[in-house]
py3Dmol code that shows the C-alpha trace and the ligand (Angstrom):
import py3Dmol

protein = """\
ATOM      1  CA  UNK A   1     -70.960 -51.724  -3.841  1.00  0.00           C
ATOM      2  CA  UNK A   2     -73.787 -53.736  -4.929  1.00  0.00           C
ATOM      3  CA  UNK A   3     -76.480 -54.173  -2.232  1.00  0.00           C
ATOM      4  CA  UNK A   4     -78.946 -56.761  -1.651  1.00  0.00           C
ATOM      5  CA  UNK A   5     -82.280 -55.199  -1.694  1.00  0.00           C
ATOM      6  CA  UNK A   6     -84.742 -56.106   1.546  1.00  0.00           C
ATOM      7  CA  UNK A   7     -88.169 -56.194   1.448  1.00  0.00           C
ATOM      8  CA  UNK A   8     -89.605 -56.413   4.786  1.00  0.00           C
ATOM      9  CA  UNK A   9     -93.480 -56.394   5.445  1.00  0.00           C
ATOM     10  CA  UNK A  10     -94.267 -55.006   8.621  1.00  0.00           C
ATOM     11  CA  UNK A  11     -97.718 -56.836   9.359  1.00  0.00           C
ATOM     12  CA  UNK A  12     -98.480 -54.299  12.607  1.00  0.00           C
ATOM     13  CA  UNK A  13    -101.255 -55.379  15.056  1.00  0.00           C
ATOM     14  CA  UNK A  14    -102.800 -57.873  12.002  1.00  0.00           C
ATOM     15  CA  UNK A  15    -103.080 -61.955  11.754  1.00  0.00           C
ATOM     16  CA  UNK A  16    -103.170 -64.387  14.728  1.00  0.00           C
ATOM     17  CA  UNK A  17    -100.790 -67.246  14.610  1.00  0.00           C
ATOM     18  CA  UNK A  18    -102.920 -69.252  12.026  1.00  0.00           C
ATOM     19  CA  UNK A  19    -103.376 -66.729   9.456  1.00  0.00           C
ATOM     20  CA  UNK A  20     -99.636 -66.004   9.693  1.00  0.00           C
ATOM     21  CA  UNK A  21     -98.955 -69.826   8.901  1.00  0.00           C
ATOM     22  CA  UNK A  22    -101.341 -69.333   6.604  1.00  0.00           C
ATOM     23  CA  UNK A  23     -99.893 -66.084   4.488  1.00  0.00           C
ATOM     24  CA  UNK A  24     -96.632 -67.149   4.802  1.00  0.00           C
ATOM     25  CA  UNK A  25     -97.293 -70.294   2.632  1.00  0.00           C
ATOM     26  CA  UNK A  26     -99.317 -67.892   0.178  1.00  0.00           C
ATOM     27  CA  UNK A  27     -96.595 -66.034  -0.158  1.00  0.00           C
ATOM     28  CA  UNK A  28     -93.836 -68.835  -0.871  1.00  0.00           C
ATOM     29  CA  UNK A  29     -96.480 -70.221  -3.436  1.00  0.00           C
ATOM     30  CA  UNK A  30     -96.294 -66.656  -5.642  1.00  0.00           C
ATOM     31  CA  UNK A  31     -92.163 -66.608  -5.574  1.00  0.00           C
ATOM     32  CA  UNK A  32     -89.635 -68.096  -7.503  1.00  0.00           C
ATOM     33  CA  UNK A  33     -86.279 -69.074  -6.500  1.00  0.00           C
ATOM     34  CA  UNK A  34     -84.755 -66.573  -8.578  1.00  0.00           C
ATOM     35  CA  UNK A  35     -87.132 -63.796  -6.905  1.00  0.00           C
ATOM     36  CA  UNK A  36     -85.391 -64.700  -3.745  1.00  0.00           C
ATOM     37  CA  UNK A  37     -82.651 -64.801  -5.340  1.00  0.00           C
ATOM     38  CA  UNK A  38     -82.815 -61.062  -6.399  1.00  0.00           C
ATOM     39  CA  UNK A  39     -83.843 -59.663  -3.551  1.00  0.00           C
ATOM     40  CA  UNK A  40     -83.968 -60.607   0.615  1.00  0.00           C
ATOM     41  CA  UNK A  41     -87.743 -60.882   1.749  1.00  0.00           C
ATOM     42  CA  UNK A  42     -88.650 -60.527   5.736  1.00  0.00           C
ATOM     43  CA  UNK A  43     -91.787 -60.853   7.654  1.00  0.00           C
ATOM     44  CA  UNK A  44     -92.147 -59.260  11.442  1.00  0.00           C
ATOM     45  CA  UNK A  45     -95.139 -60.507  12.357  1.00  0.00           C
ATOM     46  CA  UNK A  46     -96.961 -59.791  15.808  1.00  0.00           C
ATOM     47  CA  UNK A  47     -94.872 -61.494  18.633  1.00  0.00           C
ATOM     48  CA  UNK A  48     -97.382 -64.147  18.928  1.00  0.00           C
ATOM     49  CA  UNK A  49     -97.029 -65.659  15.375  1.00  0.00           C
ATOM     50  CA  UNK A  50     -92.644 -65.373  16.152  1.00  0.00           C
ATOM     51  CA  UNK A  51     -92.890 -69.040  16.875  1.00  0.00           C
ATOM     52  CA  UNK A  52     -95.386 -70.477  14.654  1.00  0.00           C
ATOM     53  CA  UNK A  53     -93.399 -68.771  11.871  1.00  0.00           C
ATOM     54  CA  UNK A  54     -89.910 -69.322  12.875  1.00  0.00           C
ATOM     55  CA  UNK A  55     -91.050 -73.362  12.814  1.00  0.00           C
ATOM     56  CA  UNK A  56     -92.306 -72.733   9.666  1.00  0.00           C
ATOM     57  CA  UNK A  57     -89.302 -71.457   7.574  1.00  0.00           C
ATOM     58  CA  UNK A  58     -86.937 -73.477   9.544  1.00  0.00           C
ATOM     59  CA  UNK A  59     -89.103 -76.991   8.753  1.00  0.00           C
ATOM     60  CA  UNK A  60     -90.276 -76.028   5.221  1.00  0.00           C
ATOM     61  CA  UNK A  61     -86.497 -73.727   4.391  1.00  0.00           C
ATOM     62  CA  UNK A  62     -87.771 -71.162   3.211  1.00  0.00           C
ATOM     63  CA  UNK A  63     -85.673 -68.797   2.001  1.00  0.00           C
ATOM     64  CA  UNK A  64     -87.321 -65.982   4.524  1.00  0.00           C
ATOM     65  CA  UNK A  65     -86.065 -63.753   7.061  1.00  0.00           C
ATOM     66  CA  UNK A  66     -88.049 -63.423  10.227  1.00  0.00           C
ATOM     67  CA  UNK A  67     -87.851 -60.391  12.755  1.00  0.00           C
ATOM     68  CA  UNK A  68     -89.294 -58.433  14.985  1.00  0.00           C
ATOM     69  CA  UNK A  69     -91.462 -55.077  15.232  1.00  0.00           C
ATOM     70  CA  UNK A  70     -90.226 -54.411  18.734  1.00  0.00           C
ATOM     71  CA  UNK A  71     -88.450 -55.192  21.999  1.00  0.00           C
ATOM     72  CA  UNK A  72     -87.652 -53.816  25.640  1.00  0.00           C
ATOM     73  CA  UNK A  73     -83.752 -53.357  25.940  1.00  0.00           C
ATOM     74  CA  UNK A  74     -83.620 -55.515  29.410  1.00  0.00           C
ATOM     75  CA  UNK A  75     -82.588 -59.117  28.919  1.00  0.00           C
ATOM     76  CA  UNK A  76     -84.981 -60.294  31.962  1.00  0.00           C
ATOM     77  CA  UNK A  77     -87.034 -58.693  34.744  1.00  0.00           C
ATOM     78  CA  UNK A  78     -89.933 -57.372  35.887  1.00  0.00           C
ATOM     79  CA  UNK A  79     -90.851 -55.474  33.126  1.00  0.00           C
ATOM     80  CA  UNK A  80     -95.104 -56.827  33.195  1.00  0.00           C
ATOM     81  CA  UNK A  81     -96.341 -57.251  28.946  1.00  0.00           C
ATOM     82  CA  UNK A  82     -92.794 -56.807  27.251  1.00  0.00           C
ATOM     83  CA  UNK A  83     -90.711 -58.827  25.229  1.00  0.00           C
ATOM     84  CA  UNK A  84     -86.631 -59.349  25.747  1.00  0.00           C
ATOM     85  CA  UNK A  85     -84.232 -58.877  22.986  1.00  0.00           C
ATOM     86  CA  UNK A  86     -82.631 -62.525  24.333  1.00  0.00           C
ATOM     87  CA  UNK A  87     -86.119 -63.990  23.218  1.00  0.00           C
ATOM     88  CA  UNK A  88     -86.238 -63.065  20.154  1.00  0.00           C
ATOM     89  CA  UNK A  89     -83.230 -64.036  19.281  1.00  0.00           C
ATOM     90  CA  UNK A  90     -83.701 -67.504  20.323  1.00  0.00           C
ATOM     91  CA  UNK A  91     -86.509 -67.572  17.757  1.00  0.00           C
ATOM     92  CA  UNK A  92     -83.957 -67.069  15.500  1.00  0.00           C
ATOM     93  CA  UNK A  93     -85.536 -63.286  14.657  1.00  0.00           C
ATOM     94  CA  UNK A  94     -82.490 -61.960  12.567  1.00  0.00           C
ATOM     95  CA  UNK A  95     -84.445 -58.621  12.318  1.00  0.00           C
ATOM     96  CA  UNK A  96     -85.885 -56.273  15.011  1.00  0.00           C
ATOM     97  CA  UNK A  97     -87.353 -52.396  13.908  1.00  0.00           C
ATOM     98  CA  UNK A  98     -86.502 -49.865  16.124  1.00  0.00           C
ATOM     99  CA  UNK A  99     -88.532 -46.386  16.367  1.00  0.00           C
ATOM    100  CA  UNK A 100     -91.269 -47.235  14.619  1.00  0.00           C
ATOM    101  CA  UNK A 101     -93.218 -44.247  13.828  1.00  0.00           C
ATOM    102  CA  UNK A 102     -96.090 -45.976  15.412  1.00  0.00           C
ATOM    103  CA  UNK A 103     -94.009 -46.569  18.454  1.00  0.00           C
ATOM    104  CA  UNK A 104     -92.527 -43.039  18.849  1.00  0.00           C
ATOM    105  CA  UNK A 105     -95.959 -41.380  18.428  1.00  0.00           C
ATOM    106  CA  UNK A 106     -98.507 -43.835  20.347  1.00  0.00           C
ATOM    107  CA  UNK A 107     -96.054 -44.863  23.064  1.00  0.00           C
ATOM    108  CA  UNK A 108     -94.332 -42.294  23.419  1.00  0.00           C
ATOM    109  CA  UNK A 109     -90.759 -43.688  22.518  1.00  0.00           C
ATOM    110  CA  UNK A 110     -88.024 -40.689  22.447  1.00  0.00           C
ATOM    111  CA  UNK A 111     -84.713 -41.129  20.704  1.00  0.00           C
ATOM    112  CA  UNK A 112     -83.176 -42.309  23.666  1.00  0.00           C
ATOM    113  CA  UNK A 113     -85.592 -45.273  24.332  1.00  0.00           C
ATOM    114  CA  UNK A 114     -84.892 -46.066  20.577  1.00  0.00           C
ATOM    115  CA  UNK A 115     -80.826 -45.835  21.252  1.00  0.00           C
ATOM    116  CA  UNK A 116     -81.349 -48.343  24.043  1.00  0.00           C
ATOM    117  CA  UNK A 117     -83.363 -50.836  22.270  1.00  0.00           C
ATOM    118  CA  UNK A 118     -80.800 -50.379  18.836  1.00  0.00           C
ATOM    119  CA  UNK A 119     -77.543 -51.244  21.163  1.00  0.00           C
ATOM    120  CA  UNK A 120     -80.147 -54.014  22.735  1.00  0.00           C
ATOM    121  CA  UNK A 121     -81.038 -56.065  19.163  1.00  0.00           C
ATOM    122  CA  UNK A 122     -77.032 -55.341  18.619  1.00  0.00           C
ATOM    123  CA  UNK A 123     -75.956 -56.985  21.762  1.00  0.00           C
ATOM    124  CA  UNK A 124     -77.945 -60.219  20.611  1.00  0.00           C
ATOM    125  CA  UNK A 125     -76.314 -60.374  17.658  1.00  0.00           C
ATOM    126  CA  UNK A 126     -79.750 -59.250  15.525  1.00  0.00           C
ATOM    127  CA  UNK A 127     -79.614 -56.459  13.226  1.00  0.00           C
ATOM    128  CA  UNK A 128     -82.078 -53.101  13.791  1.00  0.00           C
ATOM    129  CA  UNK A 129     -84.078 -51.835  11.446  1.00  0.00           C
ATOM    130  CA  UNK A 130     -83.940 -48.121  12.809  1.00  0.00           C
ATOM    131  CA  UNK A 131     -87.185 -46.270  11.433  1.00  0.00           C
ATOM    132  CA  UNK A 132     -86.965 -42.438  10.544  1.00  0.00           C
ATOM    133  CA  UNK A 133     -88.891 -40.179   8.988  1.00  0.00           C
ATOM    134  CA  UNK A 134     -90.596 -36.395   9.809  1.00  0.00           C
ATOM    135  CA  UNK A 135     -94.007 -35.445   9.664  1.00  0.00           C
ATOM    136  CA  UNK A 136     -96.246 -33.487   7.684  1.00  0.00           C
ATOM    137  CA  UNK A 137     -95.778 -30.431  10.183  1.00  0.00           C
ATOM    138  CA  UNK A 138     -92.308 -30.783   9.884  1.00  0.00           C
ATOM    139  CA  UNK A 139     -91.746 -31.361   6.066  1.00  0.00           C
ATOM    140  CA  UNK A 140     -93.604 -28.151   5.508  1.00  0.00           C
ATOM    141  CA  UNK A 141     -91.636 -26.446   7.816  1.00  0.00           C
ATOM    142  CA  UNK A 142     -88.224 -27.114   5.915  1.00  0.00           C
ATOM    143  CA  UNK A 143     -87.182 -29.385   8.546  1.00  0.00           C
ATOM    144  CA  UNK A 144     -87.531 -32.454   7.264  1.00  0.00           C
ATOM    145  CA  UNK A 145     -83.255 -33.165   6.896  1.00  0.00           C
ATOM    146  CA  UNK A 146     -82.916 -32.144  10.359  1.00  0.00           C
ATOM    147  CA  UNK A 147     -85.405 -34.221  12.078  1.00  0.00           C
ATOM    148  CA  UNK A 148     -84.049 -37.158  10.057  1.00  0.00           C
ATOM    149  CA  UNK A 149     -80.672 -36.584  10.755  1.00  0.00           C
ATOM    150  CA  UNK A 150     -81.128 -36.083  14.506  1.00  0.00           C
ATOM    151  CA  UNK A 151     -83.295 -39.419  14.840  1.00  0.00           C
ATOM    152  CA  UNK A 152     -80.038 -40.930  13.379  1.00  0.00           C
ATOM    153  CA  UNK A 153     -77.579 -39.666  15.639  1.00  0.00           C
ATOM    154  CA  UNK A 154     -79.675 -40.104  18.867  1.00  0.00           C
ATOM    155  CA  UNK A 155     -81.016 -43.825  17.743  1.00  0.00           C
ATOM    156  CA  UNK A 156     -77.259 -44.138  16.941  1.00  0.00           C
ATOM    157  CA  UNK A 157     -75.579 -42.867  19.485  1.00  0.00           C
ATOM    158  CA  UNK A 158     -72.701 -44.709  21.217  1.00  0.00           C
ATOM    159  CA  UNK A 159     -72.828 -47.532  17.999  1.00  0.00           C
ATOM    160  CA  UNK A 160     -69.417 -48.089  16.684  1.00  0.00           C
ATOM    161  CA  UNK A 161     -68.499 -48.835  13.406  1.00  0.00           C
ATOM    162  CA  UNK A 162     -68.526 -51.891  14.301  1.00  0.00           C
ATOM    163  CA  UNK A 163     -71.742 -53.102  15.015  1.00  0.00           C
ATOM    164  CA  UNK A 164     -73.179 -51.041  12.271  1.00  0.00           C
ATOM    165  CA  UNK A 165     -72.014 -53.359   9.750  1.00  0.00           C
ATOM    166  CA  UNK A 166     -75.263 -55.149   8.949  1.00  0.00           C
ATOM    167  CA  UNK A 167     -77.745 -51.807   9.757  1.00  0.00           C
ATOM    168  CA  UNK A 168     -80.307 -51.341   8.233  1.00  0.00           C
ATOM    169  CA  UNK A 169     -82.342 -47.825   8.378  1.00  0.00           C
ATOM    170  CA  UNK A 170     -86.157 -46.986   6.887  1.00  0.00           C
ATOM    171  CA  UNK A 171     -87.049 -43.819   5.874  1.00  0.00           C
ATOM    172  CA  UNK A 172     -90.238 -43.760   6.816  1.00  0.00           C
ATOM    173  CA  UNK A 173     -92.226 -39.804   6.151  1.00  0.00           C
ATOM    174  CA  UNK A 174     -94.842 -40.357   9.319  1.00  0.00           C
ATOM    175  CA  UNK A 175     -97.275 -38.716   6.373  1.00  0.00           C
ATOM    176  CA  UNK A 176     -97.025 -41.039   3.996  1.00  0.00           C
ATOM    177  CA  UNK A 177     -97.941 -44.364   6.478  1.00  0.00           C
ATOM    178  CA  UNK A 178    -101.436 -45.740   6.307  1.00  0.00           C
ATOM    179  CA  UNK A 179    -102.205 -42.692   3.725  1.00  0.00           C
ATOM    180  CA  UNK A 180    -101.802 -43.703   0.272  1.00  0.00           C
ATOM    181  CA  UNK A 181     -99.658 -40.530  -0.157  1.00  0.00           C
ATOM    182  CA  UNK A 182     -96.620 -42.023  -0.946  1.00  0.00           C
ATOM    183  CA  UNK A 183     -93.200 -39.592  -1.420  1.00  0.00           C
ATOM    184  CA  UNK A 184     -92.321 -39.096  -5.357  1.00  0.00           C
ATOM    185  CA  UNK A 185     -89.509 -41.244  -6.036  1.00  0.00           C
ATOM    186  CA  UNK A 186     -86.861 -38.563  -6.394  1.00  0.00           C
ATOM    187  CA  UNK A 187     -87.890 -37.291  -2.934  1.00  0.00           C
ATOM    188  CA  UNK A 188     -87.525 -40.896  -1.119  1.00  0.00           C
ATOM    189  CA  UNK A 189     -84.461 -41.278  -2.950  1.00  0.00           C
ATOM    190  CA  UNK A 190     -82.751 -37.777  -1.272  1.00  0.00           C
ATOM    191  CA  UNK A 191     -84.114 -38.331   1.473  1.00  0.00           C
ATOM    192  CA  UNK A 192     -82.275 -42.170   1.454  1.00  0.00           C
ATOM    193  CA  UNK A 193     -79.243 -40.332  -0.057  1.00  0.00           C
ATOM    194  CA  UNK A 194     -79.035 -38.241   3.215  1.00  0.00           C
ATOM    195  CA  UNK A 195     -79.430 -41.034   5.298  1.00  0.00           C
ATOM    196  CA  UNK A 196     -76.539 -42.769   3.467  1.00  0.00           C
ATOM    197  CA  UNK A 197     -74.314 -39.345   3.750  1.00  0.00           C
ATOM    198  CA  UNK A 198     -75.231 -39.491   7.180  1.00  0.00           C
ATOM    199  CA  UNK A 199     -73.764 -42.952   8.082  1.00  0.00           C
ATOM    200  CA  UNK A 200     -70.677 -41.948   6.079  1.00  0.00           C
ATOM    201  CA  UNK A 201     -69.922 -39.408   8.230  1.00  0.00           C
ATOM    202  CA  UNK A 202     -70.597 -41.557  11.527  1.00  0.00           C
ATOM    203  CA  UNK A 203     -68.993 -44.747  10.194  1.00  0.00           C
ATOM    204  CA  UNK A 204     -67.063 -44.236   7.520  1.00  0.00           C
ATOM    205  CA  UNK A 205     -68.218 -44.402   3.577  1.00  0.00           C
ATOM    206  CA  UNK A 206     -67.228 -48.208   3.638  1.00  0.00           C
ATOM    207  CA  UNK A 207     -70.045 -49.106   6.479  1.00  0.00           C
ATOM    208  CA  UNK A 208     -72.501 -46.303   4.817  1.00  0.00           C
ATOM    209  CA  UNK A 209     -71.976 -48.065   1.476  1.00  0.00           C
ATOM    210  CA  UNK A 210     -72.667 -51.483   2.742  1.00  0.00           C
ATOM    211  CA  UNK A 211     -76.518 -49.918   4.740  1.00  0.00           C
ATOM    212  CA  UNK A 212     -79.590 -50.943   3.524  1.00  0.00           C
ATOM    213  CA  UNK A 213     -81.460 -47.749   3.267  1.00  0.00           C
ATOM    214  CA  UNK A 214     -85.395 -48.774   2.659  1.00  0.00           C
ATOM    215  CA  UNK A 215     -88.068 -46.514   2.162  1.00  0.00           C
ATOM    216  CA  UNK A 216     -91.684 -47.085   3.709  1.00  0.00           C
ATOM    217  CA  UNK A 217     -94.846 -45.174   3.452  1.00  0.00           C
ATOM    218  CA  UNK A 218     -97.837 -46.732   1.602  1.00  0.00           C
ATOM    219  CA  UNK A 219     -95.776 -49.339  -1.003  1.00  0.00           C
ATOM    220  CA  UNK A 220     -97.991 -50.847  -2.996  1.00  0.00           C
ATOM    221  CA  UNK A 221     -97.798 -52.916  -6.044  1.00  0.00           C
ATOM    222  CA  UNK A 222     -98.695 -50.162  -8.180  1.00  0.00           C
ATOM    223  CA  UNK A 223     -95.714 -47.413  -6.793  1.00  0.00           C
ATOM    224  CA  UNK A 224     -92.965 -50.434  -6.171  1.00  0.00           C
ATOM    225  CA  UNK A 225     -91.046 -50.546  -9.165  1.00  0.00           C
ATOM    226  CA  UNK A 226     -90.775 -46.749  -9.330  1.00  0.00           C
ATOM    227  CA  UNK A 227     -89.996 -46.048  -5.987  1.00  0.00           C
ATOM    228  CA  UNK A 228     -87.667 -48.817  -4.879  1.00  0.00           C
ATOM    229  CA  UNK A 229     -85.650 -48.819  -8.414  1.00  0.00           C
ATOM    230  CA  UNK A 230     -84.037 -45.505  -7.056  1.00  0.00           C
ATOM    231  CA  UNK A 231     -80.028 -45.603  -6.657  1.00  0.00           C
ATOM    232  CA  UNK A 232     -80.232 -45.046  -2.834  1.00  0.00           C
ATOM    233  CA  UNK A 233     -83.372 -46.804  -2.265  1.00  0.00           C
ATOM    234  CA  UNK A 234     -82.600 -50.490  -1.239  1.00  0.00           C
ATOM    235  CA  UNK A 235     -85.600 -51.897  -0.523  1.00  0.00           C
ATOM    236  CA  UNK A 236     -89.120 -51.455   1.188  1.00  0.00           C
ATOM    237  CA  UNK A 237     -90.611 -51.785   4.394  1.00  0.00           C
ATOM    238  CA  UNK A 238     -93.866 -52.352   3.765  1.00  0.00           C
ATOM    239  CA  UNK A 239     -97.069 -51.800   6.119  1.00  0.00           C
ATOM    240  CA  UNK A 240    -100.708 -52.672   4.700  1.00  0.00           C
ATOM    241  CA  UNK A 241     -99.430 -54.110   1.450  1.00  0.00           C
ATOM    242  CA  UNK A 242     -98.010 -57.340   3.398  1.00  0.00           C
ATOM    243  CA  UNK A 243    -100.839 -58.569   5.103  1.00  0.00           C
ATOM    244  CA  UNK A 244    -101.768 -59.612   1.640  1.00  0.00           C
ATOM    245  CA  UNK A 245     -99.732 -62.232   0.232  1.00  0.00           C
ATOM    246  CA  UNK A 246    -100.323 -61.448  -3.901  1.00  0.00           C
ATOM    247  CA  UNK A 247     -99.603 -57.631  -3.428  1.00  0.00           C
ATOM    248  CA  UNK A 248     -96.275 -58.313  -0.747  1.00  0.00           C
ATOM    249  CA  UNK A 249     -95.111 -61.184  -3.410  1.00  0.00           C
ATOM    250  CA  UNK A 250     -95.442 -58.151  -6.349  1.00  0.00           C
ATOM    251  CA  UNK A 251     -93.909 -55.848  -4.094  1.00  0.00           C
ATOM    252  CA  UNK A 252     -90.951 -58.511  -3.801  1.00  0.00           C
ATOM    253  CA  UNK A 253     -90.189 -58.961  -7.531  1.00  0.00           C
ATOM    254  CA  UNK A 254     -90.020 -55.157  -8.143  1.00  0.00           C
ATOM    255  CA  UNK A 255     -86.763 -55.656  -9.739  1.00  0.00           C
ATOM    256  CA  UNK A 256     -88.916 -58.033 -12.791  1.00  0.00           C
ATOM    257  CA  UNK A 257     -91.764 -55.002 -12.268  1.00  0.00           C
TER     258      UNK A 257
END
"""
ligand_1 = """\
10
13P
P -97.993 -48.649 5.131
O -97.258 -49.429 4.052
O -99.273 -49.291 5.550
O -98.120 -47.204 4.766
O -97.066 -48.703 6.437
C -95.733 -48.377 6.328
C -95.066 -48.734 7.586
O -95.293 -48.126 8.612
C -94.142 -49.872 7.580
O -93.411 -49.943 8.762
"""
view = py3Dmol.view(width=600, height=400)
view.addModel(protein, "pdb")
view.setStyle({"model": 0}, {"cartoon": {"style": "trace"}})
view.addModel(ligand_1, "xyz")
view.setStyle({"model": 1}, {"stick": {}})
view.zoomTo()
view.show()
């Protein structure tokens, strides 16, 4: 089944409202219709910039997705600094991660916290970007499969087939983000290839064929083509390479790389 591939830049804690605006239209400027063509580009910038953005691609149509790099699971209450899934979806996010490295090891988000926020961004009719991916500690210990395929199964648990339709997952090795390190291409792709196997036997090999399974970890123009070229790789999710508009736009025509 031929897939789509989805380049997503994660922009993190980085850009106020007017640099989004700002790097958005940079970014437009360095792609072609046929670039978007080729492959589906996303932004998740901070929830601050969610507006100012959504406005933006809706009044200029551009051919971007928006999402998401988070959400609480409650639709309303008294839940002091977060965000609802209900929100974001009347931005018109069509994206929202879920288990962000970041999020599991700085705030302390388990695999059930993750499962609540996936059937969450489901129930609003937005698709989740579930993160995975072990750490150093664990690769070398010969666990990396394992910790992978548990993350799955508890961020998934209680999905049907279903709603899976549309997911999306990141492989994400915790040691390559922020690093440089990047995985060799024939790892990521395994490592995407277990994901995949993974789905199949949760959903079905129809729903697991139809998955967008990115890798992330320190994409950069440079590593792109090689990386993201690979048979179970569908895409990036990119960190510090898409808070600059050239390198995110290079990143996004990896197919013409
Ligand atoms: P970097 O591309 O900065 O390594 O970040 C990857 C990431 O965490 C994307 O979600």
């Amino acid at each position: 089944m031929a897939r789509t591939p989805l380049v997503a830049g994660n922009w993190k804690m980085n850009l106020d409202h007017l640099e989004a605006i700002a790097l958005v239209q940079q970014l437009v400027y360095h792609l072609e219709r046929s670039d978007f063509e080729a492959v589906e580009v996303a932004v998740l910038p901070p929830f601050t910039d969610l507006r100012s953005i959504q406005t933006l691609i809706e009044g200029d149509r551009l051919p971007i997705a928006l999402g998401a790099q988070d959400t609480h699971w409650e639709d309303a209450g008294a839940f002091t600094g977060e965000i609802s899934p209900g929100m974001l979806a009347r931005l018109h996010c069509r994206y929202v991660l879920a288990g962000h490295s970041e999020r599991r090891a700085l705030f302390g988000e388990t695999d059930e916290i993750v499962n609540r926020k996936l059937q969450a961004i489901l129930r609003h009719g937005m698709v989740p970007i579930l993160c995975v991916g072990e750490t150093l500690e664990e690769r070398e210990a010969g666990r990396a499969d394992e910790v992978v395929v548990g993350q799955l199964e508890g961020g998934l648990a209680a999905v049907t087939a279903e709603q899976a339709g549309d997911l999306v997952v990141a492989y994400e090795p915790v040691w390559a983000i922020g690093t440089g390190r990047t995985a060799l291409p024939e790892d990521a792709d395994a490592m995407c290839g277990l994901v995949r196997r993974t789905l199949a036997e949760r959903f079905g090999q129809g729903i697991a064929d139809g998955a967008r399974v990115l890798y992330g970890g320190s994409v950069k123009p440079a590593n792109a083509k090689a990386l993201l070229t690979q048979p179970e790789v569908d895409g990036a999710l990119v960190g510090g390479a898409s808070i600059s508009a050239e390198d995110f736009a290079v990143i996004c025509r990896f197919p013409r790389l």
